[in-house]
C-alpha positions in Angstrom: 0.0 0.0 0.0 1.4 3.4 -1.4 2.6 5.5 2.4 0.8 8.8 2.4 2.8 12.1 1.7 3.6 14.4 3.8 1.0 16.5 4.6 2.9 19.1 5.6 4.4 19.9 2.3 3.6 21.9 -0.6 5.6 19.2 -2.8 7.3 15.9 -1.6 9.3 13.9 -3.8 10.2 10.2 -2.6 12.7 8.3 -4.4 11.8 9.3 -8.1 12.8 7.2 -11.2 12.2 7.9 -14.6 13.7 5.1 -17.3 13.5 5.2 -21.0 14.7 1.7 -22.1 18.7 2.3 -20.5 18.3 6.2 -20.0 17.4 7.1 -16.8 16.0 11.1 -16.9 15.1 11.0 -13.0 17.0 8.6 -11.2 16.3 8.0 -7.3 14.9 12.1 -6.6 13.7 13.0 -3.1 12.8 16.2 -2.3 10.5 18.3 0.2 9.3 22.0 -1.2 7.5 23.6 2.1 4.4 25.3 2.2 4.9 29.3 1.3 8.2 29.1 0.0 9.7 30.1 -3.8 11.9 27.2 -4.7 14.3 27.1 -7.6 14.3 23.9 -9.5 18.1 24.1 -11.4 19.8 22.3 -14.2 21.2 22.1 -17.7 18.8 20.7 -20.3 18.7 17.1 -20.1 19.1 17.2 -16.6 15.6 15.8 -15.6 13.8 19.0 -14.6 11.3 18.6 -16.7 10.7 15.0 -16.5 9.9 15.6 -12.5 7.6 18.3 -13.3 5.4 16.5 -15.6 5.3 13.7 -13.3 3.9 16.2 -10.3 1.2 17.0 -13.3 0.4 13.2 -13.9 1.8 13.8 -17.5 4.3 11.2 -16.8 4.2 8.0 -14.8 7.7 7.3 -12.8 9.7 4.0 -13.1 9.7 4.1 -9.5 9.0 6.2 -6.4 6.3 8.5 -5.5 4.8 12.9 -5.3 2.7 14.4 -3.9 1.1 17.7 -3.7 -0.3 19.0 -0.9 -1.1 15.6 0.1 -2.5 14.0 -2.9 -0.6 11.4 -4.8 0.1 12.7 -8.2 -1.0 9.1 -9.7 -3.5 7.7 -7.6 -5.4 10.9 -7.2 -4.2 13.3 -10.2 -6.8 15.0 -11.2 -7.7 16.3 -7.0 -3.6 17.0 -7.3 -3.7 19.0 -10.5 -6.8 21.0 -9.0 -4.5 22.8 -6.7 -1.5 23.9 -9.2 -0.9 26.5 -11.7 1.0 25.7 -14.2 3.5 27.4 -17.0 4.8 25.1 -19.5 8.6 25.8 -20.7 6.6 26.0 -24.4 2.8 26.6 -24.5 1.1 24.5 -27.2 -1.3 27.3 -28.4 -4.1 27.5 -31.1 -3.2 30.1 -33.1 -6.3 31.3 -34.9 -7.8 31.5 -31.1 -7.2 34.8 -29.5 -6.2 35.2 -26.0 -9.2 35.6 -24.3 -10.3 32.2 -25.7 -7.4 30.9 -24.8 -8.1 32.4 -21.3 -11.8 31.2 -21.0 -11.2 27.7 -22.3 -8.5 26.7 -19.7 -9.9 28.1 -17.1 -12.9 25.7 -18.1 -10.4 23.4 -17.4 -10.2 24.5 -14.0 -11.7 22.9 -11.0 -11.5 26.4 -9.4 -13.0 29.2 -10.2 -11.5 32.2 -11.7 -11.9 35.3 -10.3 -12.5 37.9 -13.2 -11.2 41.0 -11.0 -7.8 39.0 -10.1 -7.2 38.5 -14.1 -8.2 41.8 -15.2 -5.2 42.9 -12.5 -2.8 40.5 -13.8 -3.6 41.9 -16.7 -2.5 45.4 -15.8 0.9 44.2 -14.0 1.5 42.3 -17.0 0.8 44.9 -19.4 -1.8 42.7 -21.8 -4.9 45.0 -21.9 -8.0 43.5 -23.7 -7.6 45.1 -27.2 -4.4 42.4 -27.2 -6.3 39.7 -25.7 -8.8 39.9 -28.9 -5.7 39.8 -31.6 -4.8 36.1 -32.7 -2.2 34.2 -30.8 -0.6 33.9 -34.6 0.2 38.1 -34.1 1.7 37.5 -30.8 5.2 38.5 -30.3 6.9 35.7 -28.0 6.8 38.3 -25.0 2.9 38.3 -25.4 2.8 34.8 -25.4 4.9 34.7 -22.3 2.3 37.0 -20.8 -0.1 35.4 -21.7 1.2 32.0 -20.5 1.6 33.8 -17.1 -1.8 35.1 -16.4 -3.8 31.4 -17.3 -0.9 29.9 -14.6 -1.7 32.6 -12.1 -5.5 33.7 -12.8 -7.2 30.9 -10.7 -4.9 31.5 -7.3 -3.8 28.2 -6.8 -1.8 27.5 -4.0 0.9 26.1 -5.7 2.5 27.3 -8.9 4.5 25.4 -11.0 6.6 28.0 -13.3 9.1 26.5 -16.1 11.0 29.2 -17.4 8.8 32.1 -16.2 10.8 35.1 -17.5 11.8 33.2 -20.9 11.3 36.2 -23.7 10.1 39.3 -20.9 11.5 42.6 -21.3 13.6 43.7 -18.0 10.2 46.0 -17.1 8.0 42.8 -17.6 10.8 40.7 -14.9 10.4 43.4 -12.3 6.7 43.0 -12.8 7.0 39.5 -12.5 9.0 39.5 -9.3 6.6 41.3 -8.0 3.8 39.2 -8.7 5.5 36.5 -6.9 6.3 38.4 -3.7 2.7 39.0 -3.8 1.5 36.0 -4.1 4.2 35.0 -1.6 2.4 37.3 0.9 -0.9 35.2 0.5 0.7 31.9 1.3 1.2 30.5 -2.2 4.1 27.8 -2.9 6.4 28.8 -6.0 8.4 25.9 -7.5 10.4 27.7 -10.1 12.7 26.4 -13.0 14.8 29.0 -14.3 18.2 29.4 -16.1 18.6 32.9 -14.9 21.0 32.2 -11.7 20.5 36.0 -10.5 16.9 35.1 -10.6 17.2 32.4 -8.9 18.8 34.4 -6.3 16.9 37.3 -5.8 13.8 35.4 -5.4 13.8 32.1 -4.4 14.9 31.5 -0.7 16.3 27.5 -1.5 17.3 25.6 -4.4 17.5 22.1 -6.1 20.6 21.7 -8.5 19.8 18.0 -10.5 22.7 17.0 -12.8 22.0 14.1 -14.7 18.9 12.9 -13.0 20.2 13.0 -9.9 20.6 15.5 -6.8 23.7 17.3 -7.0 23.0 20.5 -4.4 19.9 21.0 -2.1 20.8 24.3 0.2 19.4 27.6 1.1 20.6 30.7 -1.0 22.3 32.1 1.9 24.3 28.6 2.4 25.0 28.6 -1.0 26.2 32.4 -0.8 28.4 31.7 2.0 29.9 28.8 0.2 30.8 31.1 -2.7 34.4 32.8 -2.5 34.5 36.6 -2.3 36.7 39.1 -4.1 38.5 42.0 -1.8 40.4 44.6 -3.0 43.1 46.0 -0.7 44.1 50.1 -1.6 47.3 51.1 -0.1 48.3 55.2 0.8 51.9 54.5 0.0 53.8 51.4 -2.0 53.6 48.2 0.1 56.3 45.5 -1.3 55.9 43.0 1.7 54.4 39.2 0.3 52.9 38.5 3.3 52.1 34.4 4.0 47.7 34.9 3.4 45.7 32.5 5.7 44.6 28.7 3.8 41.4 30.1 1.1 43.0 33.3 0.6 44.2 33.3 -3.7 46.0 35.9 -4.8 44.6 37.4 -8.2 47.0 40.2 -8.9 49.1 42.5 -6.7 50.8 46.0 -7.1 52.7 48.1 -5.0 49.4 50.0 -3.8 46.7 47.7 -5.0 46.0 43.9 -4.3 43.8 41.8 -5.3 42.3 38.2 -3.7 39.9 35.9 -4.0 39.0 34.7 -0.3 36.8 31.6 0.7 35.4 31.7 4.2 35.5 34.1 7.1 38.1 37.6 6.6 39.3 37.4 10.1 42.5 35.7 9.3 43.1 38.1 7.2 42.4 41.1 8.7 45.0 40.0 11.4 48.0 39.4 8.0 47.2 43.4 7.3 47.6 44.8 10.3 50.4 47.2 10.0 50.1 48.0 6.7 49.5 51.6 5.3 45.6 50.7 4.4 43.7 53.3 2.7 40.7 51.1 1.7 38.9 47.6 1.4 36.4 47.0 -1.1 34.7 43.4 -0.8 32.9 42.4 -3.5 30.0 39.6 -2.2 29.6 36.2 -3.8 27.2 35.0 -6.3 25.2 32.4 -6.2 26.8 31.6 -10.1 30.2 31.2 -8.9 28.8 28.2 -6.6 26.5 26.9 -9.0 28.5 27.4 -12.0 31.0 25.0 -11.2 28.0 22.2 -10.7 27.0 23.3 -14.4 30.6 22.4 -15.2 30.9 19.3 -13.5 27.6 17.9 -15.5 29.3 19.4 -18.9 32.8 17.1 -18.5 
Protein backbone atom coordinates (compact mmCIF):
# COMPACT_ATOMS: atom_id res chain seq x y z
CA UNK A 1 0.00 0.00 0.00
CA UNK A 2 1.39 3.40 -1.39
CA UNK A 3 2.62 5.54 2.37
CA UNK A 4 0.78 8.83 2.38
CA UNK A 5 2.76 12.13 1.66
CA UNK A 6 3.62 14.35 3.76
CA UNK A 7 0.97 16.53 4.56
CA UNK A 8 2.90 19.08 5.62
CA UNK A 9 4.41 19.92 2.35
CA UNK A 10 3.64 21.86 -0.64
CA UNK A 11 5.59 19.24 -2.82
CA UNK A 12 7.28 15.93 -1.60
CA UNK A 13 9.34 13.85 -3.85
CA UNK A 14 10.17 10.20 -2.58
CA UNK A 15 12.75 8.30 -4.43
CA UNK A 16 11.80 9.27 -8.09
CA UNK A 17 12.79 7.25 -11.15
CA UNK A 18 12.21 7.91 -14.57
CA UNK A 19 13.68 5.07 -17.31
CA UNK A 20 13.54 5.22 -20.98
CA UNK A 21 14.73 1.71 -22.07
CA UNK A 22 18.74 2.26 -20.51
CA UNK A 23 18.33 6.22 -19.96
CA UNK A 24 17.40 7.11 -16.81
CA UNK A 25 15.99 11.07 -16.86
CA UNK A 26 15.14 11.03 -13.05
CA UNK A 27 17.01 8.62 -11.15
CA UNK A 28 16.26 7.95 -7.34
CA UNK A 29 14.88 12.06 -6.57
CA UNK A 30 13.70 12.99 -3.11
CA UNK A 31 12.85 16.16 -2.33
CA UNK A 32 10.51 18.26 0.20
CA UNK A 33 9.32 21.97 -1.18
CA UNK A 34 7.54 23.60 2.12
CA UNK A 35 4.44 25.31 2.22
CA UNK A 36 4.93 29.26 1.35
CA UNK A 37 8.22 29.14 0.03
CA UNK A 38 9.69 30.06 -3.84
CA UNK A 39 11.88 27.25 -4.69
CA UNK A 40 14.29 27.10 -7.62
CA UNK A 41 14.30 23.88 -9.49
CA UNK A 42 18.14 24.11 -11.38
CA UNK A 43 19.83 22.25 -14.16
CA UNK A 44 21.23 22.11 -17.72
CA UNK A 45 18.82 20.66 -20.34
CA UNK A 46 18.68 17.09 -20.12
CA UNK A 47 19.07 17.22 -16.59
CA UNK A 48 15.60 15.84 -15.60
CA UNK A 49 13.82 19.02 -14.63
CA UNK A 50 11.28 18.60 -16.67
CA UNK A 51 10.68 15.02 -16.48
CA UNK A 52 9.91 15.61 -12.49
CA UNK A 53 7.55 18.35 -13.31
CA UNK A 54 5.41 16.54 -15.61
CA UNK A 55 5.33 13.72 -13.35
CA UNK A 56 3.87 16.19 -10.33
CA UNK A 57 1.18 16.96 -13.32
CA UNK A 58 0.45 13.21 -13.90
CA UNK A 59 1.75 13.77 -17.48
CA UNK A 60 4.31 11.16 -16.77
CA UNK A 61 4.16 7.99 -14.75
CA UNK A 62 7.74 7.32 -12.78
CA UNK A 63 9.66 3.96 -13.11
CA UNK A 64 9.67 4.11 -9.52
CA UNK A 65 9.03 6.18 -6.43
CA UNK A 66 6.26 8.47 -5.54
CA UNK A 67 4.78 12.91 -5.27
CA UNK A 68 2.67 14.40 -3.91
CA UNK A 69 1.13 17.73 -3.75
CA UNK A 70 -0.26 18.96 -0.91
CA UNK A 71 -1.05 15.61 0.07
CA UNK A 72 -2.55 13.99 -2.89
CA UNK A 73 -0.62 11.44 -4.76
CA UNK A 74 0.13 12.72 -8.22
CA UNK A 75 -0.98 9.05 -9.72
CA UNK A 76 -3.50 7.71 -7.59
CA UNK A 77 -5.40 10.85 -7.20
CA UNK A 78 -4.16 13.27 -10.17
CA UNK A 79 -6.81 14.95 -11.15
CA UNK A 80 -7.73 16.34 -7.05
CA UNK A 81 -3.61 17.05 -7.33
CA UNK A 82 -3.68 18.96 -10.50
CA UNK A 83 -6.84 21.05 -9.05
CA UNK A 84 -4.46 22.84 -6.68
CA UNK A 85 -1.51 23.85 -9.22
CA UNK A 86 -0.90 26.47 -11.68
CA UNK A 87 1.03 25.72 -14.21
CA UNK A 88 3.48 27.36 -16.95
CA UNK A 89 4.83 25.07 -19.46
CA UNK A 90 8.55 25.83 -20.68
CA UNK A 91 6.61 25.96 -24.38
CA UNK A 92 2.81 26.63 -24.49
CA UNK A 93 1.14 24.48 -27.16
CA UNK A 94 -1.28 27.25 -28.38
CA UNK A 95 -4.07 27.46 -31.13
CA UNK A 96 -3.17 30.11 -33.14
CA UNK A 97 -6.29 31.25 -34.86
CA UNK A 98 -7.79 31.52 -31.09
CA UNK A 99 -7.23 34.78 -29.48
CA UNK A 100 -6.19 35.24 -25.96
CA UNK A 101 -9.20 35.60 -24.30
CA UNK A 102 -10.33 32.22 -25.73
CA UNK A 103 -7.45 30.92 -24.80
CA UNK A 104 -8.13 32.44 -21.30
CA UNK A 105 -11.75 31.24 -21.01
CA UNK A 106 -11.17 27.65 -22.28
CA UNK A 107 -8.47 26.68 -19.75
CA UNK A 108 -9.92 28.13 -17.11
CA UNK A 109 -12.89 25.75 -18.08
CA UNK A 110 -10.40 23.37 -17.37
CA UNK A 111 -10.19 24.55 -13.95
CA UNK A 112 -11.73 22.86 -10.99
CA UNK A 113 -11.46 26.36 -9.41
CA UNK A 114 -13.02 29.22 -10.24
CA UNK A 115 -11.47 32.19 -11.68
CA UNK A 116 -11.85 35.27 -10.30
CA UNK A 117 -12.45 37.87 -13.19
CA UNK A 118 -11.24 41.02 -11.05
CA UNK A 119 -7.85 39.04 -10.14
CA UNK A 120 -7.19 38.50 -14.08
CA UNK A 121 -8.16 41.80 -15.19
CA UNK A 122 -5.16 42.89 -12.52
CA UNK A 123 -2.84 40.49 -13.77
CA UNK A 124 -3.60 41.90 -16.73
CA UNK A 125 -2.49 45.36 -15.79
CA UNK A 126 0.87 44.18 -14.02
CA UNK A 127 1.55 42.30 -16.99
CA UNK A 128 0.79 44.87 -19.39
CA UNK A 129 -1.79 42.65 -21.76
CA UNK A 130 -4.91 45.02 -21.88
CA UNK A 131 -8.05 43.54 -23.74
CA UNK A 132 -7.65 45.10 -27.18
CA UNK A 133 -4.44 42.37 -27.22
CA UNK A 134 -6.27 39.75 -25.72
CA UNK A 135 -8.77 39.92 -28.89
CA UNK A 136 -5.68 39.85 -31.56
CA UNK A 137 -4.85 36.06 -32.72
CA UNK A 138 -2.24 34.24 -30.82
CA UNK A 139 -0.63 33.88 -34.58
CA UNK A 140 0.21 38.05 -34.11
CA UNK A 141 1.68 37.51 -30.78
CA UNK A 142 5.24 38.52 -30.31
CA UNK A 143 6.93 35.72 -28.00
CA UNK A 144 6.80 38.32 -25.03
CA UNK A 145 2.92 38.33 -25.36
CA UNK A 146 2.82 34.82 -25.42
CA UNK A 147 4.93 34.74 -22.31
CA UNK A 148 2.34 37.00 -20.78
CA UNK A 149 -0.15 35.35 -21.73
CA UNK A 150 1.20 32.02 -20.45
CA UNK A 151 1.59 33.79 -17.08
CA UNK A 152 -1.81 35.08 -16.41
CA UNK A 153 -3.77 31.43 -17.34
CA UNK A 154 -0.90 29.87 -14.61
CA UNK A 155 -1.72 32.62 -12.09
CA UNK A 156 -5.48 33.70 -12.77
CA UNK A 157 -7.24 30.95 -10.69
CA UNK A 158 -4.92 31.54 -7.32
CA UNK A 159 -3.85 28.22 -6.83
CA UNK A 160 -1.78 27.45 -3.98
CA UNK A 161 0.94 26.07 -5.72
CA UNK A 162 2.47 27.33 -8.90
CA UNK A 163 4.49 25.38 -11.05
CA UNK A 164 6.58 28.01 -13.31
CA UNK A 165 9.11 26.49 -16.07
CA UNK A 166 10.99 29.17 -17.45
CA UNK A 167 8.81 32.09 -16.19
CA UNK A 168 10.76 35.07 -17.47
CA UNK A 169 11.79 33.19 -20.94
CA UNK A 170 11.27 36.21 -23.66
CA UNK A 171 10.08 39.26 -20.95
CA UNK A 172 11.54 42.63 -21.33
CA UNK A 173 13.62 43.73 -17.98
CA UNK A 174 10.21 46.03 -17.12
CA UNK A 175 8.00 42.78 -17.56
CA UNK A 176 10.77 40.75 -14.94
CA UNK A 177 10.42 43.42 -12.30
CA UNK A 178 6.70 43.02 -12.77
CA UNK A 179 7.01 39.48 -12.47
CA UNK A 180 9.02 39.50 -9.35
CA UNK A 181 6.58 41.30 -7.98
CA UNK A 182 3.84 39.20 -8.67
CA UNK A 183 5.51 36.45 -6.92
CA UNK A 184 6.31 38.39 -3.66
CA UNK A 185 2.74 39.01 -3.83
CA UNK A 186 1.51 35.98 -4.12
CA UNK A 187 4.17 34.97 -1.57
CA UNK A 188 2.37 37.31 0.88
CA UNK A 189 -0.94 35.17 0.54
CA UNK A 190 0.69 31.85 1.31
CA UNK A 191 1.19 30.45 -2.15
CA UNK A 192 4.10 27.78 -2.86
CA UNK A 193 6.37 28.76 -6.04
CA UNK A 194 8.42 25.93 -7.54
CA UNK A 195 10.40 27.72 -10.05
CA UNK A 196 12.68 26.42 -13.03
CA UNK A 197 14.83 29.02 -14.31
CA UNK A 198 18.19 29.38 -16.06
CA UNK A 199 18.59 32.88 -14.87
CA UNK A 200 21.03 32.17 -11.74
CA UNK A 201 20.53 35.96 -10.54
CA UNK A 202 16.93 35.05 -10.64
CA UNK A 203 17.23 32.43 -8.95
CA UNK A 204 18.82 34.42 -6.33
CA UNK A 205 16.91 37.31 -5.76
CA UNK A 206 13.76 35.44 -5.42
CA UNK A 207 13.75 32.08 -4.37
CA UNK A 208 14.90 31.50 -0.67
CA UNK A 209 16.35 27.48 -1.52
CA UNK A 210 17.29 25.61 -4.42
CA UNK A 211 17.49 22.07 -6.08
CA UNK A 212 20.58 21.69 -8.50
CA UNK A 213 19.77 17.98 -10.45
CA UNK A 214 22.73 17.00 -12.76
CA UNK A 215 21.97 14.12 -14.70
CA UNK A 216 18.93 12.86 -12.96
CA UNK A 217 20.23 12.97 -9.89
CA UNK A 218 20.58 15.54 -6.80
CA UNK A 219 23.74 17.26 -7.00
CA UNK A 220 22.97 20.48 -4.37
CA UNK A 221 19.92 21.00 -2.13
CA UNK A 222 20.76 24.30 0.18
CA UNK A 223 19.36 27.64 1.09
CA UNK A 224 20.63 30.70 -1.03
CA UNK A 225 22.27 32.12 1.94
CA UNK A 226 24.26 28.59 2.41
CA UNK A 227 24.97 28.58 -1.02
CA UNK A 228 26.20 32.40 -0.78
CA UNK A 229 28.39 31.75 2.01
CA UNK A 230 29.88 28.81 0.16
CA UNK A 231 30.82 31.09 -2.73
CA UNK A 232 34.37 32.80 -2.54
CA UNK A 233 34.54 36.60 -2.26
CA UNK A 234 36.75 39.08 -4.09
CA UNK A 235 38.52 41.99 -1.82
CA UNK A 236 40.44 44.58 -3.03
CA UNK A 237 43.06 46.03 -0.74
CA UNK A 238 44.06 50.07 -1.62
CA UNK A 239 47.28 51.10 -0.11
CA UNK A 240 48.28 55.24 0.84
CA UNK A 241 51.91 54.48 -0.03
CA UNK A 242 53.80 51.35 -1.98
CA UNK A 243 53.56 48.19 0.10
CA UNK A 244 56.34 45.54 -1.32
CA UNK A 245 55.89 42.97 1.68
CA UNK A 246 54.38 39.22 0.28
CA UNK A 247 52.90 38.45 3.32
CA UNK A 248 52.12 34.40 3.98
CA UNK A 249 47.71 34.89 3.42
CA UNK A 250 45.74 32.48 5.72
CA UNK A 251 44.58 28.65 3.81
CA UNK A 252 41.42 30.13 1.13
CA UNK A 253 43.05 33.25 0.63
CA UNK A 254 44.24 33.30 -3.70
CA UNK A 255 45.97 35.86 -4.84
CA UNK A 256 44.64 37.44 -8.16
CA UNK A 257 47.04 40.20 -8.85
CA UNK A 258 49.12 42.47 -6.66
CA UNK A 259 50.76 45.96 -7.09
CA UNK A 260 52.66 48.10 -5.02
CA UNK A 261 49.37 49.96 -3.81
CA UNK A 262 46.72 47.69 -4.96
CA UNK A 263 45.98 43.92 -4.33
CA UNK A 264 43.80 41.80 -5.31
CA UNK A 265 42.28 38.23 -3.68
CA UNK A 266 39.90 35.88 -3.97
CA UNK A 267 39.05 34.72 -0.34
CA UNK A 268 36.82 31.57 0.69
CA UNK A 269 35.43 31.70 4.15
CA UNK A 270 35.45 34.06 7.05
CA UNK A 271 38.06 37.59 6.65
CA UNK A 272 39.28 37.38 10.06
CA UNK A 273 42.53 35.75 9.34
CA UNK A 274 43.11 38.07 7.22
CA UNK A 275 42.39 41.10 8.72
CA UNK A 276 45.01 39.97 11.39
CA UNK A 277 47.98 39.38 8.02
CA UNK A 278 47.16 43.40 7.26
CA UNK A 279 47.58 44.78 10.34
CA UNK A 280 50.40 47.25 9.98
CA UNK A 281 50.12 47.97 6.70
CA UNK A 282 49.49 51.61 5.31
CA UNK A 283 45.63 50.66 4.41
CA UNK A 284 43.73 53.33 2.73
CA UNK A 285 40.67 51.06 1.73
CA UNK A 286 38.93 47.65 1.38
CA UNK A 287 36.42 47.02 -1.05
CA UNK A 288 34.71 43.36 -0.75
CA UNK A 289 32.91 42.36 -3.47
CA UNK A 290 30.03 39.64 -2.22
CA UNK A 291 29.64 36.23 -3.83
CA UNK A 292 27.21 34.98 -6.35
CA UNK A 293 25.17 32.41 -6.24
CA UNK A 294 26.82 31.61 -10.06
CA UNK A 295 30.17 31.24 -8.89
CA UNK A 296 28.77 28.19 -6.64
CA UNK A 297 26.50 26.89 -8.97
CA UNK A 298 28.48 27.44 -12.01
CA UNK A 299 30.96 24.95 -11.18
CA UNK A 300 27.96 22.18 -10.74
CA UNK A 301 27.02 23.25 -14.39
CA UNK A 302 30.63 22.38 -15.22
CA UNK A 303 30.94 19.26 -13.54
CA UNK A 304 27.61 17.94 -15.52
CA UNK A 305 29.34 19.39 -18.94
CA UNK A 306 32.76 17.07 -18.46
Amino acid sequence: MNSPGNSRSAISIRGLTKRYGKLSAVKNLSLEVEPGEIFGFLGLNGAGKTTTIRILLDLLRPTRGQAFVLGCDCQTQGLEARSQIGYLPGEMGMFLDMNGQEVLRFLAGLERREVDPRYRQELQERLKLPDHDLNRRLREYSTGMKRKLGLIQAFQSDAPLLILDEPTEGLDPLMQESFYELLADVQKRGRTVFMSSHVLSEVERTCRRVALLRKGELALLSTVEEIGRLAPRRVRIFFSQEVNVHPEFPTGCQVMEMRPQEWCLRVEGMLGDLVNVLQGLPIKDLEVEEPRIEDVLMKYYREEVV
